[in-house]
MIDOSE-1310 file (N, C-alpha, C; in nm, 2 decimals, decimal comma, always signed):
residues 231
xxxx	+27,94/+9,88/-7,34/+28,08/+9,84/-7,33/+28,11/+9,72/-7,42; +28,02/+9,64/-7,43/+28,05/+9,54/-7,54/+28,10/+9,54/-7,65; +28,00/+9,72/-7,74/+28,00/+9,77/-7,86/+28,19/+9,81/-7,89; +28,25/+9,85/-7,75/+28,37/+9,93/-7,76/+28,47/+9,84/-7,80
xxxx	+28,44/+9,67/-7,69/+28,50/+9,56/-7,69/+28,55/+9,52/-7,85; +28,46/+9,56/-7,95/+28,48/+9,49/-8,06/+28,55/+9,63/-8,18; +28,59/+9,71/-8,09/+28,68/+9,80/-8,18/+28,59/+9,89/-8,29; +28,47/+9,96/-8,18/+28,35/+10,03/-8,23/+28,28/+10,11/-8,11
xxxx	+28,23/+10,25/-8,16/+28,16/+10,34/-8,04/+28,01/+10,34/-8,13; +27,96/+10,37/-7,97/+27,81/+10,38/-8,04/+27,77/+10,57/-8,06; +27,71/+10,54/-8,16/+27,69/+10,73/-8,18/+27,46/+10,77/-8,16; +27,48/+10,83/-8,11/+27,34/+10,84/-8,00/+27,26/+10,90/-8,17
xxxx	+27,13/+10,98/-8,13/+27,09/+10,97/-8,21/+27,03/+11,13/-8,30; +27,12/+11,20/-8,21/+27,06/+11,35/-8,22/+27,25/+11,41/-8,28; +27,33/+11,39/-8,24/+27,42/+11,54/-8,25/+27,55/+11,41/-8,22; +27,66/+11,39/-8,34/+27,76/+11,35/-8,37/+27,86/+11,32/-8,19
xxxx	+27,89/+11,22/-8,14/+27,97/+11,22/-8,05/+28,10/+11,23/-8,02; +28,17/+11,24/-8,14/+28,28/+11,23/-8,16/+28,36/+11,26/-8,29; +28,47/+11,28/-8,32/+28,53/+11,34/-8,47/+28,65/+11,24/-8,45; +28,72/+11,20/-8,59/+28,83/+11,13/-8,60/+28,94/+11,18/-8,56
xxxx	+29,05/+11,14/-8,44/+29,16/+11,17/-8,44/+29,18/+11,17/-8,27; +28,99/+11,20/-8,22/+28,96/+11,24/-8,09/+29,04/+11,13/-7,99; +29,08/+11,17/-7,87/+29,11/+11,07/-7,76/+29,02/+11,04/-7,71; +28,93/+10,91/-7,63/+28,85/+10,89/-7,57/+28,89/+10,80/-7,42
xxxx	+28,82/+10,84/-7,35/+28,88/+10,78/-7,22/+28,73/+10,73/-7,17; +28,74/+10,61/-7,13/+28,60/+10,53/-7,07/+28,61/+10,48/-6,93; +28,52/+10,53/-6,90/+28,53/+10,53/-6,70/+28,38/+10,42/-6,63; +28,38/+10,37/-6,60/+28,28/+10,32/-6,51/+28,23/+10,31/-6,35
xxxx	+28,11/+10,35/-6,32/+28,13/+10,38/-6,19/+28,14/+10,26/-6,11; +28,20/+10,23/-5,99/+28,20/+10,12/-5,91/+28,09/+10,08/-5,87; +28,03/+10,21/-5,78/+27,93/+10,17/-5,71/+27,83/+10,34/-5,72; +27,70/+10,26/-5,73/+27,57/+10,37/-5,76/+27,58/+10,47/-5,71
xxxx	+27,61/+10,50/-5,55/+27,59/+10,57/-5,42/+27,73/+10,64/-5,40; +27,86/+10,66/-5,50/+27,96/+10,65/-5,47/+28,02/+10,77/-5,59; +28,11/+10,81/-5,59/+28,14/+10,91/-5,66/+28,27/+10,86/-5,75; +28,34/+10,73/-5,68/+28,44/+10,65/-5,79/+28,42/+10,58/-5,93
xxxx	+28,50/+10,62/-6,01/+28,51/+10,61/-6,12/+28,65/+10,52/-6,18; +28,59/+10,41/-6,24/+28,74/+10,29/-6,26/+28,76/+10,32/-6,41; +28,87/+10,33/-6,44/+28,92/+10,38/-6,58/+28,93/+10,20/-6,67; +28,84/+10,17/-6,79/+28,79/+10,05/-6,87/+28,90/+10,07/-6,98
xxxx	+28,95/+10,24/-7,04/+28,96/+10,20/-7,19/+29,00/+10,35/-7,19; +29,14/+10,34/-7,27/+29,14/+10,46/-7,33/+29,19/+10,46/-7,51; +29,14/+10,57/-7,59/+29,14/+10,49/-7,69/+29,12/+10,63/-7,82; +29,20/+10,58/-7,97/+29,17/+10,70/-8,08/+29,06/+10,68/-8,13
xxxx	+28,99/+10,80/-8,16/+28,91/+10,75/-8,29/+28,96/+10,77/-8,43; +28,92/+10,62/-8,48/+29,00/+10,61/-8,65/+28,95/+10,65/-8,76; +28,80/+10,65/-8,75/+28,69/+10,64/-8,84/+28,54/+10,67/-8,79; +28,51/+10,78/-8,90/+28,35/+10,83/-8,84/+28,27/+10,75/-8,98
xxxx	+28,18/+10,64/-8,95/+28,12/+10,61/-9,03/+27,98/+10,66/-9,06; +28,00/+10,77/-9,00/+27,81/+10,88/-9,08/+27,71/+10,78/-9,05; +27,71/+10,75/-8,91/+27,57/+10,70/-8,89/+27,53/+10,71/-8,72; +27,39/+10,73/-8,76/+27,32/+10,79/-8,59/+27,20/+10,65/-8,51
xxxx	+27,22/+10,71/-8,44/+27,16/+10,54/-8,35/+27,19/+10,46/-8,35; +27,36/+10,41/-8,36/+27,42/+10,30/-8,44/+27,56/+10,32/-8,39; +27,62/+10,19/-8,39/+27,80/+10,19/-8,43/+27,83/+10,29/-8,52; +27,87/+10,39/-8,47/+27,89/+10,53/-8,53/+28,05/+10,57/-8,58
xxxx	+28,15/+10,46/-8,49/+28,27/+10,55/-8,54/+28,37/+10,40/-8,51; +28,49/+10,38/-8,54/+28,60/+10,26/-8,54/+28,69/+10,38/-8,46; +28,76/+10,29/-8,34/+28,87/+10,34/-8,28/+28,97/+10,19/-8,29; +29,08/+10,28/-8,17/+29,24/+10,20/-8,18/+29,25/+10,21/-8,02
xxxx	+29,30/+10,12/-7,98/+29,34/+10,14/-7,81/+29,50/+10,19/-7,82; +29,49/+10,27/-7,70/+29,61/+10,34/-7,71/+29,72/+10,27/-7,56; +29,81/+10,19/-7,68/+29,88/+10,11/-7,55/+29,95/+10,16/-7,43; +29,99/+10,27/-7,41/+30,06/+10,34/-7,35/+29,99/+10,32/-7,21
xxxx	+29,87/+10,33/-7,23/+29,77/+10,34/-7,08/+29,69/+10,26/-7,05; +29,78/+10,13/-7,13/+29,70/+9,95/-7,09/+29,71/+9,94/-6,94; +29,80/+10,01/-6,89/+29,85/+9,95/-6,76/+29,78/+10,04/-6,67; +29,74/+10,09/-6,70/+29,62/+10,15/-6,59/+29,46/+10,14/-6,62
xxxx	+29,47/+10,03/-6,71/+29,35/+10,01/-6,75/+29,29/+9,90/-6,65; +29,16/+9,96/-6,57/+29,07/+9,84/-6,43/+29,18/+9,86/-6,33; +29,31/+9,97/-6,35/+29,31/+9,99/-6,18/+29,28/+10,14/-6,12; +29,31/+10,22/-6,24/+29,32/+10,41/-6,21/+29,19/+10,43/-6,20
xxxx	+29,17/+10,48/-6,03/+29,09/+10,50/-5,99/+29,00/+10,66/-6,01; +28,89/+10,72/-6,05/+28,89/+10,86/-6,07/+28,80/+10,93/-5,99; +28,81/+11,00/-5,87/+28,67/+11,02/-5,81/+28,62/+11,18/-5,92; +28,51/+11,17/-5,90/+28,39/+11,26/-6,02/+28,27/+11,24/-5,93
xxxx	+28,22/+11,39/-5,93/+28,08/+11,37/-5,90/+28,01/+11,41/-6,05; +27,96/+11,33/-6,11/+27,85/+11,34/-6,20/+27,70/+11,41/-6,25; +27,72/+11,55/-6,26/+27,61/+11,60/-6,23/+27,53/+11,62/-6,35; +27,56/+11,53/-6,43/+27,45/+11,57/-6,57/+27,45/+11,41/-6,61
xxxx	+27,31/+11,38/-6,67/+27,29/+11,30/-6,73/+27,38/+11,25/-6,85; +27,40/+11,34/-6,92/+27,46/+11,31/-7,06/+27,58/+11,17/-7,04; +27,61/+11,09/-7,13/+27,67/+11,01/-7,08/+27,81/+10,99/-7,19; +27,81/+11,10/-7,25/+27,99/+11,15/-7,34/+27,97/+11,30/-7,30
xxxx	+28,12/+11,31/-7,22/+28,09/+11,42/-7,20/+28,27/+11,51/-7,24; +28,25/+11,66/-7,24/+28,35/+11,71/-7,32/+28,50/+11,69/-7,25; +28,57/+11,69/-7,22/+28,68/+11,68/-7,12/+28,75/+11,82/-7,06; +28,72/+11,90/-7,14/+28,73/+12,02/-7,10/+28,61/+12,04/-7,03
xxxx	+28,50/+12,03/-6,99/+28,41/+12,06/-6,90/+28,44/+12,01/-6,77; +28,42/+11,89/-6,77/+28,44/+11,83/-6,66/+28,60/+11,81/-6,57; +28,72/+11,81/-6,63/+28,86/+11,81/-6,62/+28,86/+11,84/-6,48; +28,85/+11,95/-6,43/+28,89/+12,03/-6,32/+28,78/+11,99/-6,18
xxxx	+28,66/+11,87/-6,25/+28,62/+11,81/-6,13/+28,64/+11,68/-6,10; +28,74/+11,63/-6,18/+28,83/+11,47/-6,19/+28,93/+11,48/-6,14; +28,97/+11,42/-6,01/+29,10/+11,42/-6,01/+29,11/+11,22/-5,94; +29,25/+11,17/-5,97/+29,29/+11,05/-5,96/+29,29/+10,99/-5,76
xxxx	+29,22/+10,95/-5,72/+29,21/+10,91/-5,59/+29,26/+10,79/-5,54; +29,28/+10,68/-5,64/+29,42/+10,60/-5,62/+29,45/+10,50/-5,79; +29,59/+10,47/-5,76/+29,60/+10,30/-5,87/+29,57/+10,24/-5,79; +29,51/+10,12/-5,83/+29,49/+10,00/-5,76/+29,64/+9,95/-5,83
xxxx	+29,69/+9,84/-5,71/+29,80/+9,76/-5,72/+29,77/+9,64/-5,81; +29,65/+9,60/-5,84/+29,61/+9,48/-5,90/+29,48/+9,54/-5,99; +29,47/+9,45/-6,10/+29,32/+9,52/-6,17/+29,21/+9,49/-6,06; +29,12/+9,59/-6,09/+29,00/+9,56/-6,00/+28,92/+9,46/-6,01
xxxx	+28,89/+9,41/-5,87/+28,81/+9,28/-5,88/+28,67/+9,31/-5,82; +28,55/+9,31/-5,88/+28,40/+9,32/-5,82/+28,37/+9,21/-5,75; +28,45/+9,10/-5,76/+28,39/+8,93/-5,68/+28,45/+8,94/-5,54; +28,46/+9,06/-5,50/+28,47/+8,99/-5,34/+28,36/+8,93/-5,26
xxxx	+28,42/+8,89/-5,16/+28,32/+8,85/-5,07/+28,24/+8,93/-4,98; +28,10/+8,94/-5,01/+28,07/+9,07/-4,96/+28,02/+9,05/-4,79; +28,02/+8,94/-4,80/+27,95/+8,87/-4,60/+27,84/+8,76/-4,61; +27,86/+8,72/-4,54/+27,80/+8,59/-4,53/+27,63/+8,66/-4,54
xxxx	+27,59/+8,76/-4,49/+27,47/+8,80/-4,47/+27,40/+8,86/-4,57; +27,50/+8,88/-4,69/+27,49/+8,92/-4,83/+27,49/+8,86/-4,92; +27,53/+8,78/-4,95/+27,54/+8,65/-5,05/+27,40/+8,65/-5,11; +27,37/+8,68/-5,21/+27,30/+8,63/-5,29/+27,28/+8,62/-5,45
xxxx	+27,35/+8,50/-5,47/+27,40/+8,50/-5,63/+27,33/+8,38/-5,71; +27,31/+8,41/-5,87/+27,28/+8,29/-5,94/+27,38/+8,17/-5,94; +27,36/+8,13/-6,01/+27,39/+8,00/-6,04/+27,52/+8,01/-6,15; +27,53/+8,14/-6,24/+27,61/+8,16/-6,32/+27,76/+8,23/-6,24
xxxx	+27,67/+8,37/-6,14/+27,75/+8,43/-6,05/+27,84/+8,30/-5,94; +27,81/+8,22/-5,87/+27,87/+8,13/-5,78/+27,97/+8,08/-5,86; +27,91/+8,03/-6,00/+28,04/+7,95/-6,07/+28,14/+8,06/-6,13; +28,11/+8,13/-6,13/+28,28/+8,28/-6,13/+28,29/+8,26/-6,04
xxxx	+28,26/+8,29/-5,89/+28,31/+8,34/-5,79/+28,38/+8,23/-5,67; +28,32/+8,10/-5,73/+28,33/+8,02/-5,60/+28,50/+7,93/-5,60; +28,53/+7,95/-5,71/+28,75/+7,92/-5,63/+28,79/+8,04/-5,63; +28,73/+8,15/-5,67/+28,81/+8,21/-5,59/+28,83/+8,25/-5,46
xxxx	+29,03/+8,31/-5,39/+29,02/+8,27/-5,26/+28,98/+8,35/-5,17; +28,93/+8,45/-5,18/+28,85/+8,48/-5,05/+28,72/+8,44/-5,05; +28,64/+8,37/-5,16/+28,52/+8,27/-5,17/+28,59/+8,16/-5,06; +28,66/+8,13/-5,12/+28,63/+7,94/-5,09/+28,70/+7,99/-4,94
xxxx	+28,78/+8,10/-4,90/+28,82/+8,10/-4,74/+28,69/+8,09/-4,67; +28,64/+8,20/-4,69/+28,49/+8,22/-4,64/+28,40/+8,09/-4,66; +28,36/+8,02/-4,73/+28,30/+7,92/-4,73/+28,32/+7,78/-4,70; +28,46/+7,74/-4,68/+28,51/+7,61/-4,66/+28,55/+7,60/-4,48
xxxx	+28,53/+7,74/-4,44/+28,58/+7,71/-4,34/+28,46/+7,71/-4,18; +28,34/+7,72/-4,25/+28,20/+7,75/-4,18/+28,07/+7,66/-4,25; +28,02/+7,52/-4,12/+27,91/+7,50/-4,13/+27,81/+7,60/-4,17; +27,68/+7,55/-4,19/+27,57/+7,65/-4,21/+27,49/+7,58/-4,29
xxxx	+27,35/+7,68/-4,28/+27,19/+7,63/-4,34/+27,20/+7,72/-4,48; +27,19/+7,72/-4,59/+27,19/+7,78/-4,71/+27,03/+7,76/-4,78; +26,96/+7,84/-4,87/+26,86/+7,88/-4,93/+26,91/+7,87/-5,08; +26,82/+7,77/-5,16/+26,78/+7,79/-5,29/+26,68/+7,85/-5,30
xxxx	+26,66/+7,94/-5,44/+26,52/+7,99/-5,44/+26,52/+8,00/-5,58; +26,40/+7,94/-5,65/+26,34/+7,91/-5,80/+26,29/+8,06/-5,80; +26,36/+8,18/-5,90/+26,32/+8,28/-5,92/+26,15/+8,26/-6,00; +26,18/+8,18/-6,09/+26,05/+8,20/-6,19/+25,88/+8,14/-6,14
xxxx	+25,89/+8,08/-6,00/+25,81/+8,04/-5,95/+25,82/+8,10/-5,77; +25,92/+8,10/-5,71/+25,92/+8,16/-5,56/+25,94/+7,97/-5,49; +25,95/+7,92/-5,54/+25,93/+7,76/-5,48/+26,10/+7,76/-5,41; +26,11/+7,69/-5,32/+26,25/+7,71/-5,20/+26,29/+7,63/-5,17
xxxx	+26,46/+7,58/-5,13/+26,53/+7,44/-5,12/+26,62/+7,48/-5,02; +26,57/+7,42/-4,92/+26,70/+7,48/-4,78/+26,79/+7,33/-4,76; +26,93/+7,37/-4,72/+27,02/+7,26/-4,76/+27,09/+7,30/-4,62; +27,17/+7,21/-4,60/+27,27/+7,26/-4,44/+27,41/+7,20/-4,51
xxxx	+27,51/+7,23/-4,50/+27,65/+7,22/-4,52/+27,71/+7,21/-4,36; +27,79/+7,04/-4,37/+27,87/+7,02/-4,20/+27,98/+6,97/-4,25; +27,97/+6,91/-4,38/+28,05/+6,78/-4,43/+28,20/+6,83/-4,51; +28,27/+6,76/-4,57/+28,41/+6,79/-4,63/+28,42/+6,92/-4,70
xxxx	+28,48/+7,07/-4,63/+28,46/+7,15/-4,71/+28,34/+7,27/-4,68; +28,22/+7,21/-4,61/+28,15/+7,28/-4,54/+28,06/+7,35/-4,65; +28,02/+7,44/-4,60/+27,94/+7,51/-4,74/+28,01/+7,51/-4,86; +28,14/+7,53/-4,88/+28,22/+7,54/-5,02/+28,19/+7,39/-5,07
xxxx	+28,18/+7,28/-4,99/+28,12/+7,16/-5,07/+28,05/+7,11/-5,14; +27,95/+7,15/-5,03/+27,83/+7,15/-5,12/+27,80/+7,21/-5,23; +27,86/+7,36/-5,23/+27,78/+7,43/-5,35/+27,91/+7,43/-5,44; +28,01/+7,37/-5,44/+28,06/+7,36/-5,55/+27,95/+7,18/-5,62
xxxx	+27,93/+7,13/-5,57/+27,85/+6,99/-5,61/+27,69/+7,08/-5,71; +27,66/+7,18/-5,69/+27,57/+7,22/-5,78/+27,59/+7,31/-5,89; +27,76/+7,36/-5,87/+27,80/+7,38/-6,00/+27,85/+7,32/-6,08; +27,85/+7,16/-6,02/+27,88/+7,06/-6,13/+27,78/+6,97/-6,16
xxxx	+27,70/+6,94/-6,08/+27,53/+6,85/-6,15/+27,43/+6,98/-6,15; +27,41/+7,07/-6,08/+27,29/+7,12/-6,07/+27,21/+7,16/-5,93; +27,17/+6,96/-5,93/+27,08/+6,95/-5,80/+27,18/+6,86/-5,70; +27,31/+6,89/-5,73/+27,39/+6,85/-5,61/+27,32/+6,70/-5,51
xxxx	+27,25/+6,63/-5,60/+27,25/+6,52/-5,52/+27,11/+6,51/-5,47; +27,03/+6,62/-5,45/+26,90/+6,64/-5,39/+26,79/+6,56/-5,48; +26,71/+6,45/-5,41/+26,61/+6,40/-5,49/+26,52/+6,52/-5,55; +26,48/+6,61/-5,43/+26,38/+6,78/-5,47/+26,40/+6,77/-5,62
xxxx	+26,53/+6,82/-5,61/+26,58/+6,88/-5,74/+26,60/+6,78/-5,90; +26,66/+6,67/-5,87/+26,67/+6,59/-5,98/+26,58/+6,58/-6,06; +26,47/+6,63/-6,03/+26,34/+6,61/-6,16/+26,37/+6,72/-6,23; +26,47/+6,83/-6,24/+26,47/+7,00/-6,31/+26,59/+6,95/-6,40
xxxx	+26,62/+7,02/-6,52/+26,72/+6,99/-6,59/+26,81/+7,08/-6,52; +26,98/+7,10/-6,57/+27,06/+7,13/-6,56/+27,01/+7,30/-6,61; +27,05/+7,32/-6,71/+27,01/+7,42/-6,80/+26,89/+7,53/-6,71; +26,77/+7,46/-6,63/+26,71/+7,52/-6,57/+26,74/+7,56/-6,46
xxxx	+26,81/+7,48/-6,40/+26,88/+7,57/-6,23/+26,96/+7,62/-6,25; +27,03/+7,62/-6,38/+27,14/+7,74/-6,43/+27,05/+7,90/-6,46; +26,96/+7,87/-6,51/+26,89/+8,02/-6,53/+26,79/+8,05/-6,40; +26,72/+7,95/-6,36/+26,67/+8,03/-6,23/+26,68/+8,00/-6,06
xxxx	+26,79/+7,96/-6,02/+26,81/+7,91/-5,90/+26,96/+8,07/-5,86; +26,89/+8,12/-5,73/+26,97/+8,18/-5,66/+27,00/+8,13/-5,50; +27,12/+8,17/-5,51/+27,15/+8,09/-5,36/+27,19/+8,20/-5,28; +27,16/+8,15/-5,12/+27,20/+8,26/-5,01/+27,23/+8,17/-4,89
xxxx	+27,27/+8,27/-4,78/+27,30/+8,19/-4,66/+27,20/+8,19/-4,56; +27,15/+8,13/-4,50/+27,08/+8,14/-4,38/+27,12/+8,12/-4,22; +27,19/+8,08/-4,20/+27,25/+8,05/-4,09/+27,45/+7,99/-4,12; +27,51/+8,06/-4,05/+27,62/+8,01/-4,02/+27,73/+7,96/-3,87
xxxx	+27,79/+7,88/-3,89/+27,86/+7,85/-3,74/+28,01/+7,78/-3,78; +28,05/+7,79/-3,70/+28,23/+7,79/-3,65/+28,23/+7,62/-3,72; +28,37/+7,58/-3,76/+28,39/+7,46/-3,80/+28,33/+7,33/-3,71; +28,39/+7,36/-3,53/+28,36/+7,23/-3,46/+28,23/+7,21/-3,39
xxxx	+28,10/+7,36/-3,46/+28,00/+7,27/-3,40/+27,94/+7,17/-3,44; +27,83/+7,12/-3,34/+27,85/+6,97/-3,35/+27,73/+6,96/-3,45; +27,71/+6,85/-3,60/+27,69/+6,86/-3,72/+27,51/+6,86/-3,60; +27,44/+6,79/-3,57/+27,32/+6,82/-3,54/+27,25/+6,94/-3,50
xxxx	+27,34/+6,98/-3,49/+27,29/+7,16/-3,45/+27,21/+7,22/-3,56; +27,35/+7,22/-3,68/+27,30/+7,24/-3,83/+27,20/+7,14/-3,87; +27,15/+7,04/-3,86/+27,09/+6,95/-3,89/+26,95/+7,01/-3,83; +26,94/+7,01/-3,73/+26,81/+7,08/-3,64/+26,77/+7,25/-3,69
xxxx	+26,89/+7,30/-3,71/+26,85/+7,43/-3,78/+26,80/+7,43/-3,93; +26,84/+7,35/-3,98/+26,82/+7,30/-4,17/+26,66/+7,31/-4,13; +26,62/+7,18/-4,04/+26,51/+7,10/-4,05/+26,40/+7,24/-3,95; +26,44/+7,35/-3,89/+26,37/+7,43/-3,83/+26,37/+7,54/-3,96
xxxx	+26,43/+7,57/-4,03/+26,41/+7,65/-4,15/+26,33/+7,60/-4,25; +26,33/+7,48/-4,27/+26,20/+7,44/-4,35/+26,05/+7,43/-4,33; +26,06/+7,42/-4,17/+25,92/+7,46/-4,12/+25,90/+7,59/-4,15; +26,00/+7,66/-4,09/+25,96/+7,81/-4,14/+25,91/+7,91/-4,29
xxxx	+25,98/+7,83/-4,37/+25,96/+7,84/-4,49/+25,84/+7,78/-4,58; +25,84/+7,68/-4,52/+25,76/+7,55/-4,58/+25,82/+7,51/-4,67; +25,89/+7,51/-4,70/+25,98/+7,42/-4,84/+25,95/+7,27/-4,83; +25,90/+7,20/-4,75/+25,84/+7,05/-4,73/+25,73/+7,08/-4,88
xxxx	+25,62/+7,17/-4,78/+25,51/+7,17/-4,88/+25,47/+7,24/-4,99; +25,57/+7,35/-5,00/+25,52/+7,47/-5,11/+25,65/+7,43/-5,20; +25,77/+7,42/-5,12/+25,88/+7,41/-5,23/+25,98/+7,23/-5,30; +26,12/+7,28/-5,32/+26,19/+7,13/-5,32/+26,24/+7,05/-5,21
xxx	+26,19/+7,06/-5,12/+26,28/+6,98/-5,00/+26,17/+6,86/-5,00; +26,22/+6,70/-4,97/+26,11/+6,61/-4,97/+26,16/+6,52/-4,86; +26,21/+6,60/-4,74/+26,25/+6,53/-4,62/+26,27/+6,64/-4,51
């Protein structure tokens, strides 16, 4: 998709994918398990530059169908690998199953029980408002985890903001204040620190609860001894 981005198709390496003048329409699937297809790009080809395994051809986007570009929805069941396929083959097992009203957004919030994003992922996702609804308005025990070592940093969120506080504070330093953490550069908990939830609760309970659950998750973990926690 990158390749397309820059006003260029990629041509495979056996048998020409395309001819100049062709329409191309680019679809991506939402989800693995799912048969929906979101329309990226539709587009001319302008130029066949005679080359295989390679940026193969220059196209033009065709403005007419900007506006349904990330919301026309296409359900397709996909039964061949090949990944250009004729339009005349497949046509009559595409049909349009909705527009979305707004371009499609993949950052929702998927549940508190699912959450598990880097460090790059949170900082997309975390003003936005069904993030920060869901997070600003629920105490809770939260998990750092050092992919490149397995080493672990449990944290509790009670204070201004609630979870959304805190982990907005480690998209702006890092180690949000944690002694654990201050010895790691910035740069490094940006490439391997993922965060998740471990426990959540309603705004007015009372902050020691969370406090007692933080401090009963690090027993369980050991994050005292194996990971970053040093309290």
């Amino acid at each position: 998709m990158s390749t397309m981005l820059r006003g260029q198709y990629w041509n495979y390496n056996k048998n020409k994918s395309y001819k100049a003048g062709q329409i191309t329409v680019g679809l991506v699937k939402i989800k693995p398990t799912e048969d929906d297809w979101l329309l990226f790009h539709v587009g001319r080809v302008t130029k066949d530059l005679n080359k295989l395994n390679n940026v193969g051809y220059e196209f033009e986007d065709l403005p007419d169908y900007e506006k349904y570009v990330g919301r026309l929805i296409v359900k397709f069941k996909n039964k061949a690998q090949t990944m250009i396929r004729n339009a005349e083959s497949v046509i009559d097992d595409c049909y349009v199953s909705q527009i979305l009203p707004d371009t499609f957004d993949n950052d929702l919030f998927p549940g508190y029980e699912k959450v598990n994003i880097s460090w790059d992922e949170m900082n997309r996702v975390l003003e936005k408002s069904n993030w920060k609804t869901a997070l600003q308005n629920q105490k809770g025990v939260y998990l750092m985890t050092d992919i490149s070592n397995g080493k672990m940093y449990v944290g509790s969120a009670y204070g201004e903001n609630m979870i959304l506080g805190r982990w907005r504070a480690y998209v702006k330093t890092g180690h949000g204040g944690n002694v654990g953490l201050k010895t790691l550069t910035f740069d490094y908990i940006k490439k391997n620190f993922k965060y998740s939830i471990l426990d959540i609760y309603k705004s007015t309970t009372d902050d020691q609860i969370i406090i007692d659950r933080e401090s009963w998750w690090k027993e369980v973990l050991q994050s005292r001894k194996f990971g970053y926690n040093e309290n």
